[in-house]
C-alpha positions as CSV (number, residue, x, y, z in Angstrom):
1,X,-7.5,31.6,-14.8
2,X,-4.0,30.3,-15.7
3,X,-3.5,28.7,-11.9
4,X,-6.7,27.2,-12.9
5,X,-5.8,25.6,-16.0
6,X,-2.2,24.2,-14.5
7,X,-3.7,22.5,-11.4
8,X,-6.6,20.8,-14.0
9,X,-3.5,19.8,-16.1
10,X,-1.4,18.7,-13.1
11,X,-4.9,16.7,-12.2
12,X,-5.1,14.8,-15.2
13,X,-1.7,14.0,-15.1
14,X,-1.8,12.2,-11.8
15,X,-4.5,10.4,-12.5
16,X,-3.3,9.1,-15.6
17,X,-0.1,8.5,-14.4
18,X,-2.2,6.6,-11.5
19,X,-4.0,4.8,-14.1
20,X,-0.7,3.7,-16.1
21,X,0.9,2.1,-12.2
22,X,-2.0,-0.1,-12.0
23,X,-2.2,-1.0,-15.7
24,X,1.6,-1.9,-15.6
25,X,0.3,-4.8,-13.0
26,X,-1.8,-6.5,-15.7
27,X,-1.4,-9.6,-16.9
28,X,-0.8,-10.1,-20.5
29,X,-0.3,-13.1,-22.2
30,X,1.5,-11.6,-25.3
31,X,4.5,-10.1,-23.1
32,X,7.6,-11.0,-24.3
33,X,9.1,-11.4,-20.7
34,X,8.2,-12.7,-17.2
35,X,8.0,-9.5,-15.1
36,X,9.7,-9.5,-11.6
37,X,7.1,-11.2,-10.3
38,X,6.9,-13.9,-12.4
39,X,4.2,-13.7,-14.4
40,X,3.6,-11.8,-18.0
41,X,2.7,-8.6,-16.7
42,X,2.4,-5.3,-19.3
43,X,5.6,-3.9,-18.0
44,X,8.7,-6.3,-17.2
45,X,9.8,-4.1,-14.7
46,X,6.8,-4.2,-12.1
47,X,6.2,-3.9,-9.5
48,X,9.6,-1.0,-9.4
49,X,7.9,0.8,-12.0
50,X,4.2,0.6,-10.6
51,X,5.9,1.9,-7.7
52,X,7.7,4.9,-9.1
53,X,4.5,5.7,-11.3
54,X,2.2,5.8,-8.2
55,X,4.7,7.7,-5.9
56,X,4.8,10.4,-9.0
57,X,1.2,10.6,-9.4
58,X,0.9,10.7,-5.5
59,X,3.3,13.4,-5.0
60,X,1.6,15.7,-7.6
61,X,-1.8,14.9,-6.0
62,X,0.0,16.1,-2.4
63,X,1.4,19.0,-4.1
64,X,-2.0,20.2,-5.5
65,X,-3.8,19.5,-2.1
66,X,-1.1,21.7,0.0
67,X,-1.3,24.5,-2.5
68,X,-5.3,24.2,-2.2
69,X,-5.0,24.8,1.3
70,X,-2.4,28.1,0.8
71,X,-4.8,29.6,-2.0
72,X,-7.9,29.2,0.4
């Protein structure tokens, strides 16, 4: 049961990590700074940080999908 409840956790991380990338893409008008595209996005520092966010979320999705396969 505890391999269980890690892999749920390690689940809902990545998708909320997943979730935060593409939300750091949003426009948003109250932004204080342009972001590095040039537009008021949520985070300043898009699209690096969408980047890193969905590369972490993706790696923890790979890592749960390859230790699927071992425990099968």
């Amino acid at each position: 049961m505890e391999k269980d409840a890690k892999r749920t956790v390690l689940r809902v991380v990545s998708v909320v990590l997943a979730i935060l990338g593409v939300m750091t893409m949003l426009p948003c008008s109250r932004a204080q700074d342009f972001s590095m595209c040039g537009y008021k996005a949520l985070c300043p520092f898009m699209p690096i940080s969408t980047i890193l966010i969905i590369y972490v979320a993706a790696t923890i999705h790979r890592y749960l999908e390859n230790t699927g396969r071992r425990m099968s």
